[in-house]
C-alpha positions, 0 to 999 in steps of 0.5 A, a space after each residue: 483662472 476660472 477652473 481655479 475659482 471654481 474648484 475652490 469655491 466650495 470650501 471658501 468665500 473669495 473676496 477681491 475689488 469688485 466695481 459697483 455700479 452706481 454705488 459711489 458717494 455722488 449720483 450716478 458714479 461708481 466705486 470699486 470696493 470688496 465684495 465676493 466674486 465667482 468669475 476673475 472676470 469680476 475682479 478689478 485688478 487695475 485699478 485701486 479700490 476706494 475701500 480696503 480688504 478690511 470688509 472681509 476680516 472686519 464685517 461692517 457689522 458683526 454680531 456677536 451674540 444673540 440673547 433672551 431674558 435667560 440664555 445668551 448664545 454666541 454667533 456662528 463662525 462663518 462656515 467657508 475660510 476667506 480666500 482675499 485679493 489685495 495688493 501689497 500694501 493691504 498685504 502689510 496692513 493684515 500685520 498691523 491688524 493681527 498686532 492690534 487685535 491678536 498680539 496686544 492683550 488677550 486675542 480677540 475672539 471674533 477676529 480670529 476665528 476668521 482670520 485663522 481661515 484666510 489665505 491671501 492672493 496679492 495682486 502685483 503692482 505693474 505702477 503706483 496709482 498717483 496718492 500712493 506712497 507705499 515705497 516710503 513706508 516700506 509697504 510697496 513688495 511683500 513676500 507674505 502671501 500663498 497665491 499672487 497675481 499678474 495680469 501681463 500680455 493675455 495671461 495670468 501669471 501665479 506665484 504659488 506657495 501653497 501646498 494645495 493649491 499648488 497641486 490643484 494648479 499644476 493641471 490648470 496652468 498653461 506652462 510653468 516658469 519662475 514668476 516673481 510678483 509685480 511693485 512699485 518702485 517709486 511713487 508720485 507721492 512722498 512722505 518724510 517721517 521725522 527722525 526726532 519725532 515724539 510726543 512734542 509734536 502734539 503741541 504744535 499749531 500746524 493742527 489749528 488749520 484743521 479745525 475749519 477744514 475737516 467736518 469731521 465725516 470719518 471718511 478717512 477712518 473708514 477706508 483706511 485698512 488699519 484703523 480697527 475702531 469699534 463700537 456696539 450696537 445693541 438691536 431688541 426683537 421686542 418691545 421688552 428689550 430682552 431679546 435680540 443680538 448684538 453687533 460690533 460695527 466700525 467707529 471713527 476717531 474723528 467724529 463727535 461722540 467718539 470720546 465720551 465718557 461717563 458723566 458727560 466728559 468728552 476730549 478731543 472735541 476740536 477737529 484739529 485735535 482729533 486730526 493730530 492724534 490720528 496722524 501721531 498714533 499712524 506714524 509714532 504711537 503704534 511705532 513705539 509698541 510694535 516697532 514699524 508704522 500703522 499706516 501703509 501708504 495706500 493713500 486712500 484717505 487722500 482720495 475719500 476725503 471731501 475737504 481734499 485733505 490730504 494725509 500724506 500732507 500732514 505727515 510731511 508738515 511734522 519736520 515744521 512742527 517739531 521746527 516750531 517746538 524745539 527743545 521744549 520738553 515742558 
């Protein structure tokens, strides 16, 4: 595997979970997010990262452009494609985002001069990690992907499908026999979406509970592997404010300020309210456009969230609020 990462590091950046010493949110704990590795040995594979692969589509903060009082000039493409472990959920979350930011209006720009260079190595599931509930959303095996990866008795086992790299692999691997990728079949975790679901929902009193409860951090927006809010940053090099860049960096549905707009107005400002129209654009929304759910199942809001609020709870109080609405159609 080595040999592998060797011969194709030249021409790309890999990025897979990577553990982090002491770069939790607590004193002296760790967290396992992406970052760029040159040894597999770098890699988690066996444990789920806190954070998604959305880093290395999505920089946290990206610039967009540069300018003077006179020129405006756009930021380099990166040089090297990204080469991404991920498992299969994060595997499904790529569609959503190549939806939202490739299929819905006019392509944006940014996103597809990167994403256009990716190849993905799914990581095989050999068991559910115990907030994961990908199984009920259908985002437990995927098929979509040029390299995976099970990690089973001493030896890496590959499934490769593409045409480079299967030729680069044919002088590194051990022997050569059918694989088929690792998943899960079943989860601690579940979730039961409405068959009735609509927009009724949003006028349930299940979301009150939320205005004490959440505190409004974004935790949730920002590990969450399709949540794609943006804001802009501008940064001036001088004092004139007529020189510098500016930056695209990720904004959350959940925090204040979010729905500003001009002329002083904000909506939403409950954090009830702001928990309703997350969950509601997760699994009915985007599912009204694009036919399939955004959220994934990898659970991830449930493990960042300092309140203990749990997501995959929300989506299981839905049958009860669309109970309490009945027939209303006001």
């Amino acid at each position: 595997m080595d040999l592998f990462l060797k011969k194709i590091r030249g021409d790309s950046d890999i990025f897979a979970p990577v553990r982090f010493r002491n770069g939790g949110c607590f004193s002296d704990t760790g967290c396992i997010r992406y970052g760029r590795i040159e040894s597999i040995a770098d890699a988690v594979l066996d444990e789920k990262s806190q954070y998604s692969f959305k880093e290395a589509l999505l920089p946290i903060s990206q610039t967009l452009f540069y300018f003077t009082e006179d020129t405006v000039k756009e930021s380099s493409a990166p040089e090297k494609e990204a080469v991404i472990f991920l498992r299969s959920c994060d595997l499904h979350a790529v569609k959503r985002l190549d939806e939202m930011y490739l299929h819905s209006g006019n392509p944006d720009h940014y996103y597809e001069r990167i994403r256009s260079r990716a190849r993905f190595v799914l990581i095989g599931c050999s068991k559910a990690f115990d907030s994961c509930f990908c199984v009920d959303m259908g985002t437990n095996r995927s098929d979509n992907y040029d390299l995976s990866i099970d990690y089973q008795d001493g030896l890496y086992r590959l499934d490769c499908r593409d045409r480079d790299w299967a030729q680069l692999l044919a002088s590194l691997c051990e022997r050569e026999q059918a694989v088929t990728p690792q998943y899960v079949t079943e989860t601690a975790t579940h979730v039961q979406i409405p068959e009735n679901l609509d927009v009724r929902a949003a006028r349930s009193t299940i979301w009150n509970e939320y205005d004490k409860r959440c505190i409004n951090c974004g935790r949730c927006n920002f590990v969450c592997p399709t949540c794609t809010c943006f804001t802009m940053q501008d940064l001036y090099y001088s004092e004139n404010g007529r020189v510098g860049e500016r930056r695209r960096i990720p904004a959350s549905c959940m925090v204040d300020g979010f729905t500003d707009v001009a002329g002083g107005a904000s909506y939403r400002k409950k954090n009830g309210e702001r928990m309703r129209f997350k969950v509601l654009h997760k699994v009915l929304d985007f599912r009204s456009r694009s036919g399939y759910n955004m959220c994934v199942g990898c659970g991830r809001c449930d493990d960042v969230c300092p309140e203990y609020i749990s997501f995959s709870a929300c989506v299981n109080k839905l049958a009860d609020a669309m109970k309490e609405v009945g027939d209303d159609v006001r």
